[in-house]
C-alpha positions as a Markdown table, in Angstrom:
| # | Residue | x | y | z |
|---|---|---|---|---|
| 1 | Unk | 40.4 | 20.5 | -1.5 |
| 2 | Unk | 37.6 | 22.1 | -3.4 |
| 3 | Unk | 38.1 | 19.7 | -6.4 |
| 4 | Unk | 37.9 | 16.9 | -4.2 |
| 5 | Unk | 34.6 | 18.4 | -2.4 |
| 6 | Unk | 33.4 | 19.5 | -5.9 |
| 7 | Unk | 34.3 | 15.1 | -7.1 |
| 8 | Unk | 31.8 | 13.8 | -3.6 |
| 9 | Unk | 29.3 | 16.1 | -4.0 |
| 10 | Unk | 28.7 | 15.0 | -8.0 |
| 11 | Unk | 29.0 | 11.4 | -6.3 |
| 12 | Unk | 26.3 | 12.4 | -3.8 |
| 13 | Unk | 24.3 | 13.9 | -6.4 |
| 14 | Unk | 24.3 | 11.0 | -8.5 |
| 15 | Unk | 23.7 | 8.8 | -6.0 |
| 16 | Unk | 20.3 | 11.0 | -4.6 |
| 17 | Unk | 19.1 | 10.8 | -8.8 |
| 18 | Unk | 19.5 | 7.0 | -8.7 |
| 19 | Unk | 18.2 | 6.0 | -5.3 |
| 20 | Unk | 15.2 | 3.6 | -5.5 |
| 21 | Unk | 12.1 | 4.5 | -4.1 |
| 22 | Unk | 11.1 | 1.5 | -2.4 |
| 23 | Unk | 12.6 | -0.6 | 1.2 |
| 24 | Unk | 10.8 | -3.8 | 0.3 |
| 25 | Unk | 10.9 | -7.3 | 1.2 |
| 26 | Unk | 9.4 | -9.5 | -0.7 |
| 27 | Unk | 8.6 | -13.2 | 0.7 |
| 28 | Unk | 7.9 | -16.4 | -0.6 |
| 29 | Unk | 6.2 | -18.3 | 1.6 |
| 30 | Unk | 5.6 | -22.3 | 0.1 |
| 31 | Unk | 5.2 | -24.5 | 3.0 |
| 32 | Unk | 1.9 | -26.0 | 1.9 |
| 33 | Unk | 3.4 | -27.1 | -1.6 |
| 34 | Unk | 5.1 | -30.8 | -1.2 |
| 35 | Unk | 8.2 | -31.9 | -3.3 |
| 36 | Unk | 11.9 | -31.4 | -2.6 |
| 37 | Unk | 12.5 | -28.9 | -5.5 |
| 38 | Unk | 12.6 | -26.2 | -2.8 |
| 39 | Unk | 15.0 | -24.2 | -4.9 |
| 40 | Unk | 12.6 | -22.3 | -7.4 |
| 41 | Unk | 11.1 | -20.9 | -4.8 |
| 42 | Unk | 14.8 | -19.7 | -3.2 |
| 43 | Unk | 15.0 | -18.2 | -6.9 |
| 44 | Unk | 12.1 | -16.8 | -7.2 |
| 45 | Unk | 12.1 | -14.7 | -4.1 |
| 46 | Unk | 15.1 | -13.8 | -4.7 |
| 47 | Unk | 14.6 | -12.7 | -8.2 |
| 48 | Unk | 11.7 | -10.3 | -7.3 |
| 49 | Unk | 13.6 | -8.6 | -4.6 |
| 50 | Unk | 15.7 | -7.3 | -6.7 |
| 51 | Unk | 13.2 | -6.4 | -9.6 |
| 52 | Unk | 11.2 | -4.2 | -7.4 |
| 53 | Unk | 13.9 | -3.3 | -5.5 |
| 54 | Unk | 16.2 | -2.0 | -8.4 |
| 55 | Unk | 13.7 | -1.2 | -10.5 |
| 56 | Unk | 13.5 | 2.9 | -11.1 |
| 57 | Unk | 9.7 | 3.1 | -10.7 |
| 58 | Unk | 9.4 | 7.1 | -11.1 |
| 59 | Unk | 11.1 | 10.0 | -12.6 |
| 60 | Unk | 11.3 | 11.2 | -9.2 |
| 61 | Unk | 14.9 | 11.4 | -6.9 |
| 62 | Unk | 14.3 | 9.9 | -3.7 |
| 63 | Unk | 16.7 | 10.3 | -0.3 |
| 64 | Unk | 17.5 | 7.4 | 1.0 |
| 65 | Unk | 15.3 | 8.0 | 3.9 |
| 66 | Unk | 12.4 | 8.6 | 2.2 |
| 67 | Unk | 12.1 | 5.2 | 0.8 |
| 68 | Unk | 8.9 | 3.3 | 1.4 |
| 69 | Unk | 9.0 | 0.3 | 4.0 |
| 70 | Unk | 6.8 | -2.0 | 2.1 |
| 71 | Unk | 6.6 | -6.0 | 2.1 |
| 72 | Unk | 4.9 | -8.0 | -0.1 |
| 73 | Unk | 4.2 | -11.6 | 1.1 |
| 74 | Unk | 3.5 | -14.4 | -1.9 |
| 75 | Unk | 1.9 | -17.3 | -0.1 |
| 76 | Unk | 1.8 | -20.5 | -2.5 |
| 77 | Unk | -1.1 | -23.1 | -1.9 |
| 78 | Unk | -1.4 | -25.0 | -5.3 |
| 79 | Unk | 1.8 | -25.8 | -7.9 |
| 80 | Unk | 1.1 | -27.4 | -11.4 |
| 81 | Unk | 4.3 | -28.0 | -13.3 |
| 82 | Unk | 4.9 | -24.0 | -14.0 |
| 83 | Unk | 1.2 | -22.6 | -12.5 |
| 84 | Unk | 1.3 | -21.6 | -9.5 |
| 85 | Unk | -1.8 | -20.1 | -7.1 |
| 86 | Unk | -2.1 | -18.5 | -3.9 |
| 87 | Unk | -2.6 | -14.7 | -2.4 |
| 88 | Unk | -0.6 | -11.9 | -1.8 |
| 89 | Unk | -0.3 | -9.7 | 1.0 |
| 90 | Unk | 0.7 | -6.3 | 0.7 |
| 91 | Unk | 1.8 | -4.1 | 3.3 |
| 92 | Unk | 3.6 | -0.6 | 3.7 |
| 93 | Unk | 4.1 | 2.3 | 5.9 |
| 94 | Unk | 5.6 | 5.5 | 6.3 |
| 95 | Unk | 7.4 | 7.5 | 9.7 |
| 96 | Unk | 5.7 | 10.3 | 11.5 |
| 97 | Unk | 7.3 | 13.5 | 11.6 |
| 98 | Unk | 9.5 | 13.9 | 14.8 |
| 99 | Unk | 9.2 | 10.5 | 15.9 |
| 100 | Unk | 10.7 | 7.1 | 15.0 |
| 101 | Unk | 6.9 | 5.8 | 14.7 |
| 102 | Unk | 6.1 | 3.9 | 11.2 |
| 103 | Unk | 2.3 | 4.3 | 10.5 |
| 104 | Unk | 0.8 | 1.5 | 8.5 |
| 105 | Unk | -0.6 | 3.3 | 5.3 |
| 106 | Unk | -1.6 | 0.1 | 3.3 |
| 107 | Unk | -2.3 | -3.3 | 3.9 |
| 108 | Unk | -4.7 | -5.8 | 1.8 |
| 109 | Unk | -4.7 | -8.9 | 0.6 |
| 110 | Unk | -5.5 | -10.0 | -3.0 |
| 111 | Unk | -6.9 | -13.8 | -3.4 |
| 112 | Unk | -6.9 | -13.2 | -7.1 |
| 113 | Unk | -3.2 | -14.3 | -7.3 |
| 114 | Unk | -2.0 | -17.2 | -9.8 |
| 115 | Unk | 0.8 | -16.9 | -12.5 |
| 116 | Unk | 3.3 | -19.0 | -14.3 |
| 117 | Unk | 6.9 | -19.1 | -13.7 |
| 118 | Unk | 10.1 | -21.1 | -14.3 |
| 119 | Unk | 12.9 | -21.1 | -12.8 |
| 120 | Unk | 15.4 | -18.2 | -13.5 |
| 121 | Unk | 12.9 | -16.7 | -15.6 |
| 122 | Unk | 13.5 | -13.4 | -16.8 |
| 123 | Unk | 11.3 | -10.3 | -15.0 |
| 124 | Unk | 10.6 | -7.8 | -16.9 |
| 125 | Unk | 7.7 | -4.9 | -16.8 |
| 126 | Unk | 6.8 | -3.9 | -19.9 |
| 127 | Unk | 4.7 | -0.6 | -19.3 |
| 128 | Unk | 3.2 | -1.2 | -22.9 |
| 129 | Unk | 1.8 | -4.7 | -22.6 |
| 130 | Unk | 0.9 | -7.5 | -20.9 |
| 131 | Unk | 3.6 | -10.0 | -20.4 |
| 132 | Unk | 3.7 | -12.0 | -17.0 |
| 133 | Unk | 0.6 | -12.2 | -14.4 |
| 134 | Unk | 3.3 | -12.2 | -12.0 |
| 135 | Unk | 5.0 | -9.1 | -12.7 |
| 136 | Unk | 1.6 | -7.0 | -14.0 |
| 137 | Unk | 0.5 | -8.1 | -10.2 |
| 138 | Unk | 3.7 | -6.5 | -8.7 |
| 139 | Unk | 4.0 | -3.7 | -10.5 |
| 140 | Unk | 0.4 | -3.0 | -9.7 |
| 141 | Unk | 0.9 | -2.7 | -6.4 |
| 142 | Unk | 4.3 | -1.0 | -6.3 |
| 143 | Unk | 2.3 | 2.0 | -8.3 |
| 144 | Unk | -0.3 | 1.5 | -5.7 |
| 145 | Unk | 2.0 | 1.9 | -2.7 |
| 146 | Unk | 3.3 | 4.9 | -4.3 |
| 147 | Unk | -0.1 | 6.3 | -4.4 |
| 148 | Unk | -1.1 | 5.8 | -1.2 |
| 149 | Unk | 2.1 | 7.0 | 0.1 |
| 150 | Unk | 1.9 | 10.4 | -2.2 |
| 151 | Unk | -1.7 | 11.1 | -0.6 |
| 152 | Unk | -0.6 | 11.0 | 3.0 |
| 153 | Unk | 1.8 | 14.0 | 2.1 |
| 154 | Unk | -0.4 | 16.1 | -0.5 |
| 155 | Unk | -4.4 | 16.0 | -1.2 |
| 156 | Unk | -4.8 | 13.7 | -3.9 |
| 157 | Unk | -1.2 | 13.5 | -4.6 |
| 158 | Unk | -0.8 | 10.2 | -5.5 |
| 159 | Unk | -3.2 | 10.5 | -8.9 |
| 160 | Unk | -0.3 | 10.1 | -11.1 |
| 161 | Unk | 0.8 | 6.8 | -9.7 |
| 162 | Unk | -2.3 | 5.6 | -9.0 |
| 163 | Unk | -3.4 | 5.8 | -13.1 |
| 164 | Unk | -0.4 | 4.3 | -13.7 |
| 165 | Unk | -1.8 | 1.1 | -11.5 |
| 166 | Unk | -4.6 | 1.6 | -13.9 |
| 167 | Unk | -2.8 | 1.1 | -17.1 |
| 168 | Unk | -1.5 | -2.0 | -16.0 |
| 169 | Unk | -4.9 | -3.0 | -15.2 |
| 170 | Unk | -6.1 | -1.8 | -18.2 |
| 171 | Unk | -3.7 | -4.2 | -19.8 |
| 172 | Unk | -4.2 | -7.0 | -18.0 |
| 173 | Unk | -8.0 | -7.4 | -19.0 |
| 174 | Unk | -7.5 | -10.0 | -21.6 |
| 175 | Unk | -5.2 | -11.9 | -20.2 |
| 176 | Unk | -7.8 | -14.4 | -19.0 |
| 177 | Unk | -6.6 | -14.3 | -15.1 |
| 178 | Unk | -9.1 | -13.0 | -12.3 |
| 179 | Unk | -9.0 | -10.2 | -10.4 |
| 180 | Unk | -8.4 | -7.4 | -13.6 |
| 181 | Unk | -12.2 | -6.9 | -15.0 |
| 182 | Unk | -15.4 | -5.8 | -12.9 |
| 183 | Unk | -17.3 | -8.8 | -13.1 |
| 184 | Unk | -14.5 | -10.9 | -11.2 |
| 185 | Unk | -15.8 | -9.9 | -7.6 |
| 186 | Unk | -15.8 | -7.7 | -4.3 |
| 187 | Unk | -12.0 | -7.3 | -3.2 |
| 188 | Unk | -10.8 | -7.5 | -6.7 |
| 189 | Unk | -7.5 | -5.2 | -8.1 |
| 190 | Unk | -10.5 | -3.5 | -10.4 |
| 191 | Unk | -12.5 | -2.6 | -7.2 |
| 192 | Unk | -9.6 | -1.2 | -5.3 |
| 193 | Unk | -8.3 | 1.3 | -8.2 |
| 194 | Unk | -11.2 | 2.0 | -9.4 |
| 195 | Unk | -13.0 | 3.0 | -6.5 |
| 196 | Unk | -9.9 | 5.3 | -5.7 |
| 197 | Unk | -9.9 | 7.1 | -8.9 |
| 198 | Unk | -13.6 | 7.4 | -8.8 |
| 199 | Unk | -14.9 | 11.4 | -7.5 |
| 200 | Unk | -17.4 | 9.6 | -5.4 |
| 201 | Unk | -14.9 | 8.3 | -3.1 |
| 202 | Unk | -12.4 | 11.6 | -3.3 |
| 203 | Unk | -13.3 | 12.1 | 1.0 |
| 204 | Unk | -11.5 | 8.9 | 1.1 |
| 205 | Unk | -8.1 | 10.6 | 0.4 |
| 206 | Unk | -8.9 | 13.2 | 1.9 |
| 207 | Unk | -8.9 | 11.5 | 4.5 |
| 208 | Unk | -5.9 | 10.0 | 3.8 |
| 209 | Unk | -4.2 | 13.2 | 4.2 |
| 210 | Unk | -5.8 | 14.8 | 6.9 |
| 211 | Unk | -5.3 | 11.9 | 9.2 |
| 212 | Unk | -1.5 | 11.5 | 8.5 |
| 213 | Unk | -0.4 | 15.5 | 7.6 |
| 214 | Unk | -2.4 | 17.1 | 9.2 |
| 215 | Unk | -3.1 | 14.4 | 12.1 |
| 216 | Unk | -0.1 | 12.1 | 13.1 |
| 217 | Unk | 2.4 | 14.3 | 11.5 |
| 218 | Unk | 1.6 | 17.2 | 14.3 |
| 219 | Unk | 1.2 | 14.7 | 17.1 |
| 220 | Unk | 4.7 | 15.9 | 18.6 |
| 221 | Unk | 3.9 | 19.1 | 18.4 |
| 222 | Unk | 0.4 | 19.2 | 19.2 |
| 223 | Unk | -1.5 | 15.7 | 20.4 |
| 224 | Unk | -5.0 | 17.2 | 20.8 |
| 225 | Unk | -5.2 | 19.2 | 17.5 |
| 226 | Unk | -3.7 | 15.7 | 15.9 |
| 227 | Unk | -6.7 | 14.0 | 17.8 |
| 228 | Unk | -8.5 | 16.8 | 16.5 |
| 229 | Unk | -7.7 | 16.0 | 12.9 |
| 230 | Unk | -7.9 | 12.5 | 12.9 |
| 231 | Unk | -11.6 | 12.5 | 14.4 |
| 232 | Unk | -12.5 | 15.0 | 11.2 |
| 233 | Unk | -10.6 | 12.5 | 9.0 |
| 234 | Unk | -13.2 | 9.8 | 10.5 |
| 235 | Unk | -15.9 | 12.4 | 10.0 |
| 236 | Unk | -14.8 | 12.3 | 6.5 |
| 237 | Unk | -15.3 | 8.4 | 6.4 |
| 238 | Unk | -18.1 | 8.3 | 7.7 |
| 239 | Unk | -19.9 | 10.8 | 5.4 |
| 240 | Unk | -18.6 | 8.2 | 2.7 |
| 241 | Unk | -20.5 | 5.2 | 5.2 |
| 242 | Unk | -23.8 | 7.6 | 4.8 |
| 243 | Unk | -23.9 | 7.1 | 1.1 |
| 244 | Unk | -22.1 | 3.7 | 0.5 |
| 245 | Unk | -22.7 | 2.2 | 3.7 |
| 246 | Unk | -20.9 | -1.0 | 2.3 |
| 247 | Unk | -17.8 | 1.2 | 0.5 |
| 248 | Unk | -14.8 | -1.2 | 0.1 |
| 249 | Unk | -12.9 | 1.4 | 0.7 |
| 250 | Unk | -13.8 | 1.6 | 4.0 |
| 251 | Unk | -12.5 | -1.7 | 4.8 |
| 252 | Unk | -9.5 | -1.2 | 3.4 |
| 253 | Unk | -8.6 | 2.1 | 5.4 |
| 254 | Unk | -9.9 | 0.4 | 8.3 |
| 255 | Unk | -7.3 | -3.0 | 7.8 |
| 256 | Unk | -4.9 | -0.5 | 8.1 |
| 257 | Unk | -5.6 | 2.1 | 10.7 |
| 258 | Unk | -8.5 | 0.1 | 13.2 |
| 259 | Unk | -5.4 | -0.4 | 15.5 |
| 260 | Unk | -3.7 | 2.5 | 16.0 |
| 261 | Unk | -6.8 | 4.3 | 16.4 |
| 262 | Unk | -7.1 | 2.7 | 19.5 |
| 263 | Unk | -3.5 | 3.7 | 20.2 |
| 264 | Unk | -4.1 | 7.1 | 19.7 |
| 265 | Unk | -7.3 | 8.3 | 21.2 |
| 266 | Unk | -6.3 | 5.8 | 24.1 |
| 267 | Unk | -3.5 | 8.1 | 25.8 |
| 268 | Unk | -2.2 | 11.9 | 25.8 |
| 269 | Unk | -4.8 | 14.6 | 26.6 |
| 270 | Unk | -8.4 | 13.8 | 26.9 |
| 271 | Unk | -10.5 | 13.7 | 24.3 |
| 272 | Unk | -14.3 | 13.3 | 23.7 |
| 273 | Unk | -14.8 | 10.3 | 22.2 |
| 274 | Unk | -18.3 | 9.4 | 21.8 |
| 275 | Unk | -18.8 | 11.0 | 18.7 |
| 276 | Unk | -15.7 | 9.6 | 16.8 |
| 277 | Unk | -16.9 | 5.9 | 19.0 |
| 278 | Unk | -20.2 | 6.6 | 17.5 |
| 279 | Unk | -19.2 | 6.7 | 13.9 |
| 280 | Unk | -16.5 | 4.2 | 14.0 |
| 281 | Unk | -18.9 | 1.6 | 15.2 |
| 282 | Unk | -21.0 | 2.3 | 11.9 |
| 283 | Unk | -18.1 | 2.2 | 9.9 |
| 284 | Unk | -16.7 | -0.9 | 11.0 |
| 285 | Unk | -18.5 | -2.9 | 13.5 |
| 286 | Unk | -16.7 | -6.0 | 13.0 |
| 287 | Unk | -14.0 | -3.8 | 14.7 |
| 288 | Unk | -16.5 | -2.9 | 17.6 |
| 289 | Unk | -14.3 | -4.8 | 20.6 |
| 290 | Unk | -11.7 | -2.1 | 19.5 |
| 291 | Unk | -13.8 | 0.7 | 20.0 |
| 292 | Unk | -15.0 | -0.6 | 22.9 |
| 293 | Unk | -11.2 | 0.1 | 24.5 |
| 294 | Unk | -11.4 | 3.9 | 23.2 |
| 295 | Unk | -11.7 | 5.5 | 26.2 |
């Protein structure tokens, strides 16, 4: 009996060191794009499920349960023999402590997004060069993910992902497609991991932590010191608005959370609001109709 518990637990072991650390689907959406060679696109999604999905990303052993919902959505407008443009949307989430809630951490959506492929084409990441726009893109963003997911659990502790997204971007400078270098736009890859990494945004991930840790994460426990938290993690924001009133950033935190803002400060005990109303509407006014239900 104990050799046999001594055999499953090895098996269990081995099976906690090789878990992935991603739950994502990836879709291919390519309804706009005529033609009966449907197939390719069959492949393709197909092909980059199971690259991100079975790729080993970290050195790190994740439980099976503390895999990252994610799903990355590649929507295909034009097709040119092998080129193909479009956007991607990328979205993930994590649970709350003590609930079956999933928060939405990250969501955005890069324009910059065109790449060649043929069908059955080998993926591979290469973390040395640049080989595919397609899978520098991807692999981007799973190091992204990871980032953002690291910094709502520790204070700043997705930095070691998050340079990793730079090296691939880093690498990706010459290879002549938009969205790597500074000079390609607002909204751009560069702009997103740049502006992260930079010490003039650092309240921005604070922020980050304090409204999931410290805020959602105690909302079972304690909804008004959650509330509590949540408004300082604002606070935080907005002392980022007083600087960089037009901080990308901003946006993208706001993409993600405007919503369930509203959700939270809309029910349990009451809270004053017109503060937290006050700065939100500077932050984001294109959101105000959603403040405006913040009682």
């Amino acid at each position: 009996m104990r050799k046999f518990f001594n055999v499953v637990l090895i098996i269990f072991s081995i099976a906690q060191v090789n878990s992935q650390e991603l739950k994502c689907t990836v879709a291919v959406v390519s309804d706009r794009i005529p033609g009966s060679n449907r197939q390719i696109f069959t492949t393709l999604e197909n092909a980059l499920n199971e690259f991100v999905n079975q790729r080993r990303w970290t050195s790190y052993a994740y439980k099976p349960q503390e895999r990252i919902d994610c799903n990355l959505t590649l929507t295909i407008l034009e097709q040119s023999g092998n080129e193909f443009k479009g956007h991607i949307q990328i979205q993930s989430s994590r649970p709350i402590y003590n609930s079956s809630y999933l928060t939405p951490v990250f969501n955005f959506k890069d324009d910059n997004f065109s790449f060649n492929y043929a069908e059955f084409q080998p993926l591979q990441f290469n973390e040395n060069i640049f080989e595919s726009n397609l899978i520098s893109i991807l692999s981007f963003y799973v190091y992204t993910i990871l980032g953002f997911d690291a910094d709502t659990f520790s204070l700043n502790g997705g930095t070691s992902f998050f340079t990793r997204a730079q090296d691939i971007l880093v690498q990706s400078q010459q290879s002549g497609y938009a969205g790597w270098n500074q000079n390609d736009g607002p909204g751009t890859r560069f702009m997103l991991i740049d502006n992260i990494l930079s010490p003039t945004y650092s309240l921005f991930r604070k922020a980050l932590y304090t409204y999931h840790l410290q805020g959602l994460d105690v909302m079972s426990d304690d909804n008004r010191k959650a509330k509590e938290k949540i408004a300082e993690s604002i606070m935080d924001l907005k002392s980022i608005f007083s600087v960089r009133p037009n901080a990308f950033l901003l946006r993208v935190f706001m993409d993600s959370k405007a919503t369930e803002i509203v959700s939270v400060f809309s029910d349990g005990p009451i809270y004053d609001t017109k503060t937290l109303k006050d700065d939100l509407l500077q932050i984001s006014p294109i959101n105000a109709g959603k403040w405006n239900e913040i009682k």
